[in-house]
PAZAPA-4460 file (N, C-alpha, C; in steps of 0.05 Angstrom, whole numbers, plus 32768, in hexadecimal, padded with zeros to 4 digits):
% residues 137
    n_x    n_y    n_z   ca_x   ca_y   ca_z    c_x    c_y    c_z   seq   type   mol
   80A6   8179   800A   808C   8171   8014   808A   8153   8019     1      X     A
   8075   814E   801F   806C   8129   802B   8072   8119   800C     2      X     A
   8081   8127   7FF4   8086   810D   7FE1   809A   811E   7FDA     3      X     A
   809F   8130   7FD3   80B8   8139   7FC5   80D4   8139   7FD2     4      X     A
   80D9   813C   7FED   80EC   8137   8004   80F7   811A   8002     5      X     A
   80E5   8100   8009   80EA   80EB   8005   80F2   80E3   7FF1     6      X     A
   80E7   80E6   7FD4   80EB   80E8   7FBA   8107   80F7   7FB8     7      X     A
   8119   810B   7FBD   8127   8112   7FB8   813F   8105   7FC6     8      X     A
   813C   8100   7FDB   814C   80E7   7FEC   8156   80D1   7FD7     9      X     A
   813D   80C4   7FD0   8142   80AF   7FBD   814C   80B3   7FAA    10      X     A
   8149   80C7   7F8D   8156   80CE   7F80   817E   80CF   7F88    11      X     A
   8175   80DD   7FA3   81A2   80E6   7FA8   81A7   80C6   7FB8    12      X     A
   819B   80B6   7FB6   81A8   809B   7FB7   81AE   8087   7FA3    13      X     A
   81A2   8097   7F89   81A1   8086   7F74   81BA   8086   7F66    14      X     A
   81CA   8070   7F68   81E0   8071   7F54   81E4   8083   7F38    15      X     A
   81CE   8080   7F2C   81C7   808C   7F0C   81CA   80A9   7F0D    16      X     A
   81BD   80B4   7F2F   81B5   80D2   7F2E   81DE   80DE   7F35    17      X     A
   81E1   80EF   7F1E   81F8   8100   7F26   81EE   8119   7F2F    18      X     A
   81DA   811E   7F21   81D7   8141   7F2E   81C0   813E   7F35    19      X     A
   81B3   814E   7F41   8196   8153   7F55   818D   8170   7F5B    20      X     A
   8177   8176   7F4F   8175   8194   7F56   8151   8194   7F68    21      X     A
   815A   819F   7F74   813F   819F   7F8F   8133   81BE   7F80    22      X     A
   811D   81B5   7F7E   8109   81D5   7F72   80F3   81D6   7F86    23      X     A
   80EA   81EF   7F98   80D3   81F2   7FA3   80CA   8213   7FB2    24      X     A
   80B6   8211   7FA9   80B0   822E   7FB7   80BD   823A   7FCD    25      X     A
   80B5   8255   7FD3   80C0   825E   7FEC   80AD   8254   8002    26      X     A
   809C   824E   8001   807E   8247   8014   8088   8225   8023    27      X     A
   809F   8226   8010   809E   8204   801D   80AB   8202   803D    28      X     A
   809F   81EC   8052   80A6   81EC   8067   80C1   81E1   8062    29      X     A
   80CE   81D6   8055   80F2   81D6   8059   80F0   81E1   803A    30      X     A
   8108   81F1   8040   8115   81FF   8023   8121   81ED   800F    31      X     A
   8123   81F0   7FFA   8130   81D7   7FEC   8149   81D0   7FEB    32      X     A
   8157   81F2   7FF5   8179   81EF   7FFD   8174   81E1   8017    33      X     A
   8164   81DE   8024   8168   81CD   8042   8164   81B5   803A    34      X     A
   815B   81A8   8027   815B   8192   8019   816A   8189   800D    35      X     A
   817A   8199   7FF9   8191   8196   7FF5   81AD   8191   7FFF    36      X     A
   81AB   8199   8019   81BD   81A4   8036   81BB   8184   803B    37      X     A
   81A2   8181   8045   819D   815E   8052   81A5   8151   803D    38      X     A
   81A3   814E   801C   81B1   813B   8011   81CB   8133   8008    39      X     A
   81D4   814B   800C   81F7   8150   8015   8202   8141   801C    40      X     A
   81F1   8139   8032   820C   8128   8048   81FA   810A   8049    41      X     A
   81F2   8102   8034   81F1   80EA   8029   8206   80DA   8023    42      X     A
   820D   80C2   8027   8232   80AD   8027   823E   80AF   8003    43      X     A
   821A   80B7   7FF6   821A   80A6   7FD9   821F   80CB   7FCD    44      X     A
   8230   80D5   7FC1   8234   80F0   7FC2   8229   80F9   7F9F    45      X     A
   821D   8103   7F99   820F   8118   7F80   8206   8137   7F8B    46      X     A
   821A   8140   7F72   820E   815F   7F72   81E9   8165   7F76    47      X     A
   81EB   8171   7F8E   81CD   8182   7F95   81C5   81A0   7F96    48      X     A
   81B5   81A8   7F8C   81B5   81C3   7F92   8199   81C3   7F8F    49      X     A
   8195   81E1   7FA6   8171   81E4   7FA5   8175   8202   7F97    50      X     A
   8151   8205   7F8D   814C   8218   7F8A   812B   821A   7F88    51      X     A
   812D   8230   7F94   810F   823F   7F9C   8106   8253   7F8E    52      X     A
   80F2   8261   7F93   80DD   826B   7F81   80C6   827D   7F8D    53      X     A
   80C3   8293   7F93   80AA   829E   7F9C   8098   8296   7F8D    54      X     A
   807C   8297   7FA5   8060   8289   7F9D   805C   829E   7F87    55      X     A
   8048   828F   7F71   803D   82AE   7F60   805B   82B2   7F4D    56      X     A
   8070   82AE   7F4E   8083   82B4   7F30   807D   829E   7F1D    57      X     A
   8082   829B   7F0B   807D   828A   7EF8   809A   827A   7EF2    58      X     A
   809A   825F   7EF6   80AB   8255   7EF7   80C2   8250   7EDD    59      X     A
   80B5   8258   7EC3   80CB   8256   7EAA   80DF   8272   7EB1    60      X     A
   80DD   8283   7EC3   80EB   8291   7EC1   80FF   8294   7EDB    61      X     A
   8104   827E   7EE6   8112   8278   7EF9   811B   825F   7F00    62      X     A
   8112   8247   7EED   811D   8232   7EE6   8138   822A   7ED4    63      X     A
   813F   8245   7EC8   8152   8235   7EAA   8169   8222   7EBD    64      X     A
   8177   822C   7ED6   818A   8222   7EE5   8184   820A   7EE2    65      X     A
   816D   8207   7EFA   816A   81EC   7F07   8164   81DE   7EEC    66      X     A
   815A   81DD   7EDB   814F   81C6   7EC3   815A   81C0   7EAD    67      X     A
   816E   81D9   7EA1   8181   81CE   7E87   818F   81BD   7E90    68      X     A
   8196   81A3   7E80   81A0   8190   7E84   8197   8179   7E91    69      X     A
   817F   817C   7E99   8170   8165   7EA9   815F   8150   7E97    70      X     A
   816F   813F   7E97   8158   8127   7E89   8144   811B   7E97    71      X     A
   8141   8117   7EAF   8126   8115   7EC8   8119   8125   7ED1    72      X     A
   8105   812A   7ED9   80FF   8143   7EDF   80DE   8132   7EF2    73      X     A
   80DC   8132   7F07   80D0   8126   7F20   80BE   8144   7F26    74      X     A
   809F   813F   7F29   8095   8155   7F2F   8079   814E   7F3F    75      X     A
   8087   814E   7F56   8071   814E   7F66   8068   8165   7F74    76      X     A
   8057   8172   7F6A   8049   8189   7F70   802D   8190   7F75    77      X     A
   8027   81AB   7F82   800D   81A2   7F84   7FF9   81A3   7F9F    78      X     A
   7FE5   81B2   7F9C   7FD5   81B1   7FB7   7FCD   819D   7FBF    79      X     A
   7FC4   8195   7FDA   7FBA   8181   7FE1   7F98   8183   7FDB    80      X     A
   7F87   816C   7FD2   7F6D   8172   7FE1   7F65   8185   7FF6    81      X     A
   7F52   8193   7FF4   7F47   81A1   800F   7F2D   8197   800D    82      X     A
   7F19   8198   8028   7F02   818E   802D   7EF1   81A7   8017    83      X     A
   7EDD   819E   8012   7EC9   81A5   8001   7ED5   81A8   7FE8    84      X     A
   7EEB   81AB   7FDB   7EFA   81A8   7FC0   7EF8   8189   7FB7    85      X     A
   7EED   8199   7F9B   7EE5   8189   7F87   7EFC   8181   7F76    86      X     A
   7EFF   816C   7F67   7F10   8163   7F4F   7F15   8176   7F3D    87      X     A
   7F01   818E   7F32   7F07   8199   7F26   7F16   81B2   7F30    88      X     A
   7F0A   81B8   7F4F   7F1C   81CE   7F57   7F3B   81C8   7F5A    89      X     A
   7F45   81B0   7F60   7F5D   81A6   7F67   7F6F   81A8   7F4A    90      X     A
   7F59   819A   7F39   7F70   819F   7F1A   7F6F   81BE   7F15    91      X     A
   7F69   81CA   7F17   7F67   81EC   7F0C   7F82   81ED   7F21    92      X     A
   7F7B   81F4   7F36   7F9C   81F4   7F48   7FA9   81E9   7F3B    93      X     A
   7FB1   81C4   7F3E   7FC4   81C2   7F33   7FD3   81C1   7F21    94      X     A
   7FBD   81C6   7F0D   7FC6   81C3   7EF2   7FCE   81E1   7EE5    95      X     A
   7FCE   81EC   7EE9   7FD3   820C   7EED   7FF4   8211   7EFF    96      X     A
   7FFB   81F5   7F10   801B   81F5   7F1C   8025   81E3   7F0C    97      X     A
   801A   81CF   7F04   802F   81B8   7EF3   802F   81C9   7ED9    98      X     A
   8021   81D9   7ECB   801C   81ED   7EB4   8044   81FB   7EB5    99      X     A
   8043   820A   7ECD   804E   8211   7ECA   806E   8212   7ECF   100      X     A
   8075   81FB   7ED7   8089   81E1   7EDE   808C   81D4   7EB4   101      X     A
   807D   81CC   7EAF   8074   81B8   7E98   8081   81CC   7E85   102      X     A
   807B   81DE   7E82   8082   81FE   7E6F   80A4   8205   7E75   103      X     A
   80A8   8206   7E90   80C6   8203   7E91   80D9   81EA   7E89   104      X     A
   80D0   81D4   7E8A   80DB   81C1   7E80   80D7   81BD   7E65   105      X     A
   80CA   81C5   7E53   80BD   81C2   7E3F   80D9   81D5   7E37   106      X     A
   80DC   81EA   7E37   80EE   81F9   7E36   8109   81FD   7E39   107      X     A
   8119   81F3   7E58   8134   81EF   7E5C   813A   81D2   7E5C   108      X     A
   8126   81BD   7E5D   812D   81A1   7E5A   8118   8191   7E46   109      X     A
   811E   81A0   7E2D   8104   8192   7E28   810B   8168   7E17   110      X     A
   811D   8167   7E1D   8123   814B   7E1A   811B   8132   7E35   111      X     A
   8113   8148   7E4F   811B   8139   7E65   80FA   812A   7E5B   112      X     A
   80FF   810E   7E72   80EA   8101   7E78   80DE   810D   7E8E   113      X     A
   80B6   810F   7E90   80B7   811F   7EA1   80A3   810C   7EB7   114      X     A
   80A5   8105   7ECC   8090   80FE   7EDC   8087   810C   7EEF   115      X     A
   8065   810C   7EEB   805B   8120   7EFE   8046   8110   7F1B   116      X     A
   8051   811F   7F2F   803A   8118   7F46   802B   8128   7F4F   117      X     A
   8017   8130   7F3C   8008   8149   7F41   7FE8   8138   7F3D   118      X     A
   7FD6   813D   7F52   7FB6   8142   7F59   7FA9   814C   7F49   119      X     A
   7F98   8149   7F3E   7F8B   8129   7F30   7F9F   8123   7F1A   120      X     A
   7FB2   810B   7F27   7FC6   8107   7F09   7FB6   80FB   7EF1   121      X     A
   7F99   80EF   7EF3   7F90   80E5   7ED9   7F88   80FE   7ECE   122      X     A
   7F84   8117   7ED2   7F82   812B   7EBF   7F92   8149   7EBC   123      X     A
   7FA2   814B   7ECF   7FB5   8155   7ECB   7FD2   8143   7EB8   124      X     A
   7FD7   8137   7EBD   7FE6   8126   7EAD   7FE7   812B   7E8A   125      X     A
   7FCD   811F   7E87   7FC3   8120   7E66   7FC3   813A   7E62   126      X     A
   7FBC   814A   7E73   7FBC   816E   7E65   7FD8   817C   7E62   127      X     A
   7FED   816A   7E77   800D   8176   7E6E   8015   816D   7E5B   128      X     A
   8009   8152   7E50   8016   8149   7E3B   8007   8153   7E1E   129      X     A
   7FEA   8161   7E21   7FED   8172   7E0F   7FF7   8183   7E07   130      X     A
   7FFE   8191   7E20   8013   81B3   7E20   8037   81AA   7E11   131      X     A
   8032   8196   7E14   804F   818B   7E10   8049   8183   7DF0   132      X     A
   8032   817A   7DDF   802E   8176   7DC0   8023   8191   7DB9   133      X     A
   801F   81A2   7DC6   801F   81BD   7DBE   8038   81CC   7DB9   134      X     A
   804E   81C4   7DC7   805E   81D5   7DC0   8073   81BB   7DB7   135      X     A
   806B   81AF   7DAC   807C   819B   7D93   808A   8188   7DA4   136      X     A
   8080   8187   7DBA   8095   816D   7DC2   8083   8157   7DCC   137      X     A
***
């Protein structure tokens, strides 16, 4: 999408980054193996691999791949605003997708550091990091 594409570019140029795993629905206009594909043939070379997800599955159960072993974990997710949507309609969406991103990591990475780019980050934010002192970490 308009931050996670660019964002993942940056990451497979980063010296530090050896591995890179592209995660995104099937709904996305480029697939995340086509993202993967494009960061391939980057000069600066780290293992990439995508993986996707039908809309509606719940992501702890199709994450363990992409996330064991990941100490970063970059999550920009998330509807955009729509006209007449309210703050609170936007956090129920999104916080209901970072929910369930946050629960897989919590789970196959739960050491990683996690940064999120998810709408409204001043309250979505603080509510993953409760879900995260809820289940002891």
């Amino acid at each position: 999408g308009g931050i996670g594409q660019p964002l993942s570019l940056l990451m497979g140029m980063d010296t530090n980054v050896k591995e890179l795993s592209i995660f995104d629905l099937n709904v996305a206009m480029v697939p995340p193996e086509g993202v993967a594909a494009d960061l391939s043939h980057l000069e600066r070379k780290c293992k990439v691999k995508g993986y996707v997800m039908e809309v509606g599955k719940n992501p702890i159960d199709f994450l363990e791949e992409c996330l064991t072993g990941c100490d970063l974990v970059l999550i920009p997710a998330g509807m955009p605003r729509k006209p007449g949507m309210t703050r609170d309609d936007l956090f129920k969406v999104n916080a209901d997708i970072a929910k369930g991103i946050v629960e897989a990591c919590a789970k196959y990475c739960p050491k990683a550091v996690l940064g999120m780019i998810v709408n409204p980050v001043n309250s979505v934010v603080p509510a993953m990091a409760e879900l995260y002192k809820k289940k002891g970490l």
